[in-house]
Structures are given as C-alpha cells and as structure tokens.
C-alpha positions as CSV (number, residue, x, y, z in Angstrom):
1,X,4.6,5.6,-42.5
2,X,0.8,4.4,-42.2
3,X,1.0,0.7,-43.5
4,X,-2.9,1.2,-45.2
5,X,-3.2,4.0,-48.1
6,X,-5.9,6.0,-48.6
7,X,-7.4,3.8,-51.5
8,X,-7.5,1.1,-49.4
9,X,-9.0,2.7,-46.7
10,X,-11.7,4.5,-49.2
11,X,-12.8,0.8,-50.6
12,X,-12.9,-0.8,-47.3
13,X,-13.1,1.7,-44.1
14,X,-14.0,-1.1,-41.8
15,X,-10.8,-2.5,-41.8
16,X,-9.3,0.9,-41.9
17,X,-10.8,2.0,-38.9
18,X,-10.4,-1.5,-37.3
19,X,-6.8,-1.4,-37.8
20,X,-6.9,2.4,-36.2
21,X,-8.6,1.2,-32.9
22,X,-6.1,-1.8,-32.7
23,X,-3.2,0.6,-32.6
24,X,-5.2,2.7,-30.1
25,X,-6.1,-0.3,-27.8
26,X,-2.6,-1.6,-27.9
27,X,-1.2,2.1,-27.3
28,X,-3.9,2.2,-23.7
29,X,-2.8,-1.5,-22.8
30,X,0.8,-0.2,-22.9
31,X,0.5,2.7,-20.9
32,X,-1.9,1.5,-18.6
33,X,0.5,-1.3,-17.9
34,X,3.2,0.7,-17.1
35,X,1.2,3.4,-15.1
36,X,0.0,0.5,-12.6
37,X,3.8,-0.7,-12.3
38,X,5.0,2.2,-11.3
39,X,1.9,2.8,-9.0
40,X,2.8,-0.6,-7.2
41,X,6.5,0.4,-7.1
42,X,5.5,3.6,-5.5
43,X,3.4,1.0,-3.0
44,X,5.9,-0.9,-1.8
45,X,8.0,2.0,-0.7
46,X,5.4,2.9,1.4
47,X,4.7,-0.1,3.0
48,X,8.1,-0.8,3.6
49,X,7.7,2.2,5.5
50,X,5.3,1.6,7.5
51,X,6.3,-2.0,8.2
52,X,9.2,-0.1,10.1
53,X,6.7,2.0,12.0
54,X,5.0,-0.7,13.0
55,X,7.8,-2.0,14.4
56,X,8.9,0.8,16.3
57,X,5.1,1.4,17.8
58,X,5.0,-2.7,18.7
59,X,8.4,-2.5,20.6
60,X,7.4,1.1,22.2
61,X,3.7,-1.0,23.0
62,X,5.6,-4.4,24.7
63,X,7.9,-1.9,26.8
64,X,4.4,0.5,27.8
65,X,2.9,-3.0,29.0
66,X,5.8,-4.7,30.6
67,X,6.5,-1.0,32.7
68,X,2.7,-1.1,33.5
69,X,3.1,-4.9,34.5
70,X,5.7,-3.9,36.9
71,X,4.0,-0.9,38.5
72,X,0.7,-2.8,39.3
73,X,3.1,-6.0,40.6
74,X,4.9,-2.9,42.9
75,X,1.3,-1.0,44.0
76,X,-0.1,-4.6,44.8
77,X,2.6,-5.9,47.5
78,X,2.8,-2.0,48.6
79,X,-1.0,-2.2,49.4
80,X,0.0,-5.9,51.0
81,X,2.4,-4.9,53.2
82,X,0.1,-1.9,54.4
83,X,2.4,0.8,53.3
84,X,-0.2,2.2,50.8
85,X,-4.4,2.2,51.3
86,X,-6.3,0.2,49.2
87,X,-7.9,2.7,46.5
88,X,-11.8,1.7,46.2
C-alpha cells in the first residue's frame, strides 16, 4: 500500500511528488545497475575469447616467422655456394 494518503498528498504535493520521484530514481539506479552487470558479464566472455584467439594467431605468427627465418638462411647459402643465381 502507498505509505502517503491522499489528504496528505492534497495539503502538501511537494512532498508527495518528491517522495514519488525518490521511488522512481531508486527504481532506475536498480535497474541500471544490474543492466551494466550483466553487460560486463557478457564482456568478459568475450574477451576470454578472444584472449584465446590471440593466442592461437601469436603462436601461428612465431611459427610463419621462424619457417620464413629458415627459408631465407637456406636461399642465402644456396645463392653462396652458387647453386642458385642471385635474384636482383
């Protein structure tokens, strides 16, 4: 039941409507709250998820540069040893 009747409100509406907007206010602070938790829950699953994609494309990167590594070691003592020419 509404704790202020409607005498009370009819002598003094300020504090009627005061008491009205508190409610609301705490009612948006509430749900707002909650809405942003769940948001950053919602977050952290998907960074989670790309923290393991990362992973997977920085280990795929280190084997892409140590292959690379090895080919240019292999073209450069093939082009030493003259059994390759020397692309300009």
């Amino acid at each position: 039941m509404i704790p202020i009747k409607f005498k009370e409100f009819a002598s003094n509406p300020v504090v009627g409507t005061l008491f009205v907007v508190l409610v609301a206010i705490g009612y948006l602070y509430v749900d707002v709250r909650s809405t942003f938790q769940g948001q950053a829950k919602n977050q952290d699953v998907k960074i989670e998820k790309l923290e393991t994609r990362l992973d997977v494309v920085t280990n795929a990167l280190r084997r892409c540069d140590s292959s690379l590594a090895a080919a240019s070691t292999k073209l450069s003592t093939l082009e030493q040893l003259g059994k390759i020419q020397k692309i300009n």
